[in-house]
N, C-alpha and C positions, 0 to 999 in steps of 0.2 A: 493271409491265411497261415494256418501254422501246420509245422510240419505234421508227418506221423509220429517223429521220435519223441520224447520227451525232454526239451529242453527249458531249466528256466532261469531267469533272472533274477539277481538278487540286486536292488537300488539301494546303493549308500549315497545320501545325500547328504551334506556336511555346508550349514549353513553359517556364515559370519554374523556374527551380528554385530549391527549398526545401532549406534547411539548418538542421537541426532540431535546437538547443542545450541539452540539460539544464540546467537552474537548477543553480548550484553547479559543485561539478566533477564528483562521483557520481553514483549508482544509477541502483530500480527499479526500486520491481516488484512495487525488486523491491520498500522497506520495500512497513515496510513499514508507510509508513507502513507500504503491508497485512500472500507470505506477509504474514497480518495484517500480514508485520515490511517486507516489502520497497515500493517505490513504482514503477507501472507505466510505462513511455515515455508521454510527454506528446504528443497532437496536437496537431501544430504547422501541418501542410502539407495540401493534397488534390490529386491530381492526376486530371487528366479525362482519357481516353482516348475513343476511339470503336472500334468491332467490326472497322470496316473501312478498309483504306485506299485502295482504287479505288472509285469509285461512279459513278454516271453517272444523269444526267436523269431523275426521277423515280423515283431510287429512293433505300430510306429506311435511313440509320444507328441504331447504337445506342450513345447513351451510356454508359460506364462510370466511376465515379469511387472512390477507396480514398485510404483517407487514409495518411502518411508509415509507419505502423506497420502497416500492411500489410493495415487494416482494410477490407472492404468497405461502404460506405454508400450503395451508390444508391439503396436503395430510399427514401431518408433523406435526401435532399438535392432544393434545387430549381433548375430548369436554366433558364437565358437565351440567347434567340438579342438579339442586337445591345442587349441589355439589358432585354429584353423580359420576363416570365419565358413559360415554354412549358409545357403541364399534365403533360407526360411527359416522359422519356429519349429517347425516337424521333422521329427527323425523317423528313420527304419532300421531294426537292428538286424543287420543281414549276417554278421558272425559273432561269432565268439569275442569277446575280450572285455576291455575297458575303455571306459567314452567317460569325457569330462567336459560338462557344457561349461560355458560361461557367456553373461550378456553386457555389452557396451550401450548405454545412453547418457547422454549428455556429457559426456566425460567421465562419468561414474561406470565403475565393474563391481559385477554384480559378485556372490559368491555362488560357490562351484557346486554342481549338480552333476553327482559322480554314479555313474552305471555300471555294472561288472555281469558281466555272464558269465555264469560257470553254471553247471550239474545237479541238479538236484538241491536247488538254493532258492529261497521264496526271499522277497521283500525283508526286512526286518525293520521295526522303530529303534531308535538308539539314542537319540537325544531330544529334550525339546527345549525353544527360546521363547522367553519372554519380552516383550517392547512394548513399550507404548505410543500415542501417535504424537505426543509432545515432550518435551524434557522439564520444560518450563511452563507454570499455570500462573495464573493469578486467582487470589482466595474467589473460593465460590464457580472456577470451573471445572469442570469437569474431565479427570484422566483417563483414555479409554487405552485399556490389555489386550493382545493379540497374543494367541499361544499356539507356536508352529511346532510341528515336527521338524528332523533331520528328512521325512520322507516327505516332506513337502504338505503336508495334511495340515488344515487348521482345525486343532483342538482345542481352541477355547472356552467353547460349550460344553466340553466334558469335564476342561479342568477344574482346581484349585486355586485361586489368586489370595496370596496370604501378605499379610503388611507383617515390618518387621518385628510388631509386637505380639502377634499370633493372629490378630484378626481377619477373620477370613472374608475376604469380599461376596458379598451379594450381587453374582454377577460377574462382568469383567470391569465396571467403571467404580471409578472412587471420585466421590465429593470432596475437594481442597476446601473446608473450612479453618486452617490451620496454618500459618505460614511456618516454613520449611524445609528439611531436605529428608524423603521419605524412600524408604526400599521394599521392594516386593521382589516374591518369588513365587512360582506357579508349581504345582505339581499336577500330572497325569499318571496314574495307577502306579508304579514306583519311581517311574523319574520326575527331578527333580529341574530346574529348568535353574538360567542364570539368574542374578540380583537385576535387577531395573532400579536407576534411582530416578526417582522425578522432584525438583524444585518449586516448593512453593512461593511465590512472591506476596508481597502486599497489593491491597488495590491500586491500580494507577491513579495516580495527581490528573483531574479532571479540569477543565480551567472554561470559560464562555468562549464560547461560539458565535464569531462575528462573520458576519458577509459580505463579500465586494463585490462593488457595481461598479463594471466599465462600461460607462457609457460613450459611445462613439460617435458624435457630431461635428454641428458645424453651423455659424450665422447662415447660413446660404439654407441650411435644412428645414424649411419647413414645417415639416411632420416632427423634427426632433422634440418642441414645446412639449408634446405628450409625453417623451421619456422626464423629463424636466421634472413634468409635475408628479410625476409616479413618485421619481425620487423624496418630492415632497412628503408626499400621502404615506411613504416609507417612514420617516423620520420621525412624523407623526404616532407614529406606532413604536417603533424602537428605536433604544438609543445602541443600537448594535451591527448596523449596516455601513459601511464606509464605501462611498459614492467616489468615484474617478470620471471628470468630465475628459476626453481626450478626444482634441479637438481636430479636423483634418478637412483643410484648405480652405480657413479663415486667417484672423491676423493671430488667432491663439495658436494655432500649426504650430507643434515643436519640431524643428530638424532634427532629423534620424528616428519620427517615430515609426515612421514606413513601417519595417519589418513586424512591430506587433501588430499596426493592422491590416496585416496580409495576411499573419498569420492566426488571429483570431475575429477576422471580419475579411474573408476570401469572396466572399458573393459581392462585396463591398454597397451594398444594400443601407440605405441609414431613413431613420434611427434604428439604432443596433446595440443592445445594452446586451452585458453577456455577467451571469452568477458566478461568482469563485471559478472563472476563465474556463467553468466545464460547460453552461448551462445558459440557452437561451432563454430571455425574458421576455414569458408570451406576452403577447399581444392580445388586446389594447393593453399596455405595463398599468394604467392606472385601475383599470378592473383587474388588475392580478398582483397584489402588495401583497397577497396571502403566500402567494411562490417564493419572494422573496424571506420573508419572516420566517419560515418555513427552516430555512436551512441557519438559522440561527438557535433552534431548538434542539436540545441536548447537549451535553460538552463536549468541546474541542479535547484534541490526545497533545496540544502543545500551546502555550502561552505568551503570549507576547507585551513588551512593556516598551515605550517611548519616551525618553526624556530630552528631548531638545532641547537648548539655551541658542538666543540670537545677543552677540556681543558688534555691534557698528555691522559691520557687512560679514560677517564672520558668523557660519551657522554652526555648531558644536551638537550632536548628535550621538546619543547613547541608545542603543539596540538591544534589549535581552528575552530571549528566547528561553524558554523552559520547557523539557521534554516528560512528558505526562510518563510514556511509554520509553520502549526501546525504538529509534528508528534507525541504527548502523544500518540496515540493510536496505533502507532507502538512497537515493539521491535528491538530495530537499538541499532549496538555493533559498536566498532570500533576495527578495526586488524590496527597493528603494524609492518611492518616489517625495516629491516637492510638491503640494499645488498652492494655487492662490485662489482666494476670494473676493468677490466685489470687483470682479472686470465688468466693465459695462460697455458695451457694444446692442446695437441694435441687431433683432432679431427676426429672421423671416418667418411666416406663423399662418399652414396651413390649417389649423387645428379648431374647432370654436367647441364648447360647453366644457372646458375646463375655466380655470378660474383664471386665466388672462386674458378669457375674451379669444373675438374674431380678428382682430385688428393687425393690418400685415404691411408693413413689419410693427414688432413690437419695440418700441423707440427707445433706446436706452434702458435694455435690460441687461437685468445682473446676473452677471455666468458666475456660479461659485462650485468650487473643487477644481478647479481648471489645470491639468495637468501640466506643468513646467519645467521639469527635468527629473531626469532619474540620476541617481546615486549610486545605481548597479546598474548590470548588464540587463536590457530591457525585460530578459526572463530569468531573471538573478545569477545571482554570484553564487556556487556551489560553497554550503558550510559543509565545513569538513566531517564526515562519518564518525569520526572519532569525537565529536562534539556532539553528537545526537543520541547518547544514550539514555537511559532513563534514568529522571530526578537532576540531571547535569542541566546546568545551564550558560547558555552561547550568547558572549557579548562583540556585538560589533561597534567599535566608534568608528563613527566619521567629522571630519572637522574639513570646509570646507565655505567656499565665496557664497554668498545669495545668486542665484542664477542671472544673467545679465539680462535678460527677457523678463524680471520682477518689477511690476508698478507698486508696489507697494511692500513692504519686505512683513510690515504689521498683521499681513493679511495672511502669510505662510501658516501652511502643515504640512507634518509627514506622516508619509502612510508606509508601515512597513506589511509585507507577503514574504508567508512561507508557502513556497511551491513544492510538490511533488515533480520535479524538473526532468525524468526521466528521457533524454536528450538533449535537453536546451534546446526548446524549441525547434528543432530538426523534426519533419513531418513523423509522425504518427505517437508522439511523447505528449502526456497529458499536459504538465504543466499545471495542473490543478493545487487550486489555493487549498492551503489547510487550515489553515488561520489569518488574519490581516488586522492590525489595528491605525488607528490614525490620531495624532498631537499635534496640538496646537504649541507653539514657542511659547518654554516659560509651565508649560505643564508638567507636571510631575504623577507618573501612573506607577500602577503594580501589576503582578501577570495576571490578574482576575485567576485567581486559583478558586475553582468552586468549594 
């Protein structure tokens, strides 16, 4: 309630402005890292606002704060008056003086939200900023302008958004058809707001989009024939899926592959075939090649090339990765594997109207892709941040023995993955492929740059 007397508040709010830089010069979002493939806008800034901008003696504002990406976090953050902290968003001004909020999230503080009471004093506007929700675009997207007061108001809609050769925006968004480094400035009725620069980039380097199938079997499995043959009816369609037999408690069993199938086959359930290590493959897998093809369409944000040489028992391995995008702000590893082709062992075979028949077991069938050893840590080797920027590209050699558990050294390929590794495999980290190719010894590729 307010008093009888007349008291009033005059709100000087005095906001910092953030300018908020992508690592590198790309993305975002999109990797991806994540799309599993894209990496998100990074929070960088938060800005405090309050509900209202006149207030008067004993009566109470309401905090609001949202971070640079347009996030809201209040209920997530903790607020200070003169550095104090306060157990809510809501104040009461019960005297006279000066009150300076400020809010803490994630590590980031926010800027100051400054109040003064005195006599016969209204609100006043005195400054306004300009931002926008990115620093960095690539040609063709789109930049969107935010224009705040110092009182906390967004005037956007009423403003001016001018580029630095006079032309005035339609709106608050600008079309990057242009690559660049571009400034704007905003005005509201006389003031004049800061510069904003935003960078324009070129298109990102696009490359194909291949798919892995881990498949998780075993002679003993029955049911597994049906994944088998999926894989078939795949290949038959594209040459852009690369198949992982990964075998568990026959004579193919690699020692130490436990830990990937606990942790991406935990029901321990088979056959069990899993897409770019995010994605189960419905069932029946041969009435559904259309799931897998699926995730091969559109291009990959990162490229990959294998050149293996086999010299007597000596495997010689060249690895390079091209990064479409910016990915520093991911955690991307790459895995390694070995397999062989043309093991023949007999197979158990609950399965009949595919194309090998009823017949159990299936006598001397041939297991091909058959996992043999890894080269990295089962859910990669972290490449270094500084190696995943955009257009850079990351070479790994290895040079190392044919695996001792090899029948045939003739029958070798590698397959390399790049994972989104967000823990190494520690419960709740995706691990999601972003890319995956495989070579044959003696082959010779290029990054399939689209």
């Amino acid at each position: 309630m307010k008093p009888t007397y007349s008291k009033y508040l005059t709100l000087s709010a005095f906001f910092l402005t953030y300018l908020f830089i992508s690592c590198g010069s790309n993305e975002p979002t999109g990797g991806s890292a994540g799309n599993v493939d894209e990496v998100n806008p990074e929070v960088t800034s938060i800005v405090l606002s309050s509900n209202s901008n006149t207030v008067n003696l004993n009566d109470t504002i309401t905090l609001n704060l949202v971070t640079n990406t347009g996030e809201q976090v209040t209920s997530s953050a903790e607020f200070y008056l003169d550095g104090v902290s306060i157990s809510s968003n809501s104040y009461n001004f019960s005297s006279e003086g000066t009150y300076v909020f400020t809010a803490i999230y994630d590590g980031l503080t926010s800027n100051e939200l400054t109040f003064t009471i005195t006599e016969n004093n209204s609100n006043e506007l005195t400054s306004i900023t300009l931002s926008s929700n990115l620093s960095s675009y690539y040609i063709n997207e789109v930049a969107t302008f935010t224009v705040t007061g110092n009182d906390g108001i967004d005037y956007t809609d009423e403003a001016s958004i001018t580029l630095a050769d006079g032309t005035i925006l339609t709106g608050n968004t600008y079309d990057t058809t242009t690559q660049g480094t571009f400034t704007f400035t905003a005005t509201y009725n006389s003031f004049v707001s800061n510069e904003t620069l935003i960078n324009v980039l070129p298109s990102p380097v696009s490359f194909q989009k291949n798919v892995l199938i881990e498949d998780y079997t075993g002679t003993w499995c029955g049911w597994c024939p049906r994944v088998t043959y999926g894989i078939k009816l795949v290949e038959e369609e594209t040459e852009n899926a690369v198949p992982v037999a990964i075998h568990v408690g026959d004579a193919m069993e690699v020692a130490g592959v436990g830990p990937l199938v606990s942790y991406f086959n935990p029901s321990g359930g088979y056959p069990f075939a899993n897409l770019n290590r995010t994605t189960s493959w419905n069932y029946p897998e041969p009435n559904n090649i259309g799931q897998v093809i699926n995730f091969t369409n559109g291009g990959a944000d990162l490229g990959i090339s294998i050149n293996p040489t086999l010299t007597g028992n000596t495997m010689d391995i060249q690895i390079e990765v091209k990064f479409g995008i910016d990915y520093s702000l991911a955690e991307l590893a790459l895995v390694v594997y070995v397999l062989e082709d043309d093991l023949i062992y007999d197979q158990s075979n609950y399965t009949s109207g595919y194309s090998y028949g009823s017949a159990d077991p299936l006598v001397n069938f041939e297991h091909d892709y058959v996992f043999r050893a890894s080269l990295t840590d089962l859910f990669g080797d972290p490449i270094p941040q500084s190696s995943t920027t955009a257009d850079n590209i990351f070479v790994q050699n290895i040079t190392t023995s044919v695996p001792s558990n090899v029948s045939d050294s003739d029958n070798l390929s590698v397959v390399a993955i790049v994972v989104n590794s967000s823990g190494n495999g520690t419960p709740g980290s995706s691990n999601s492929a972003i890319n995956v190719r495989s070579a044959y010894f003696g082959e010779t590729q290029d990054l399939q740059e689209l």
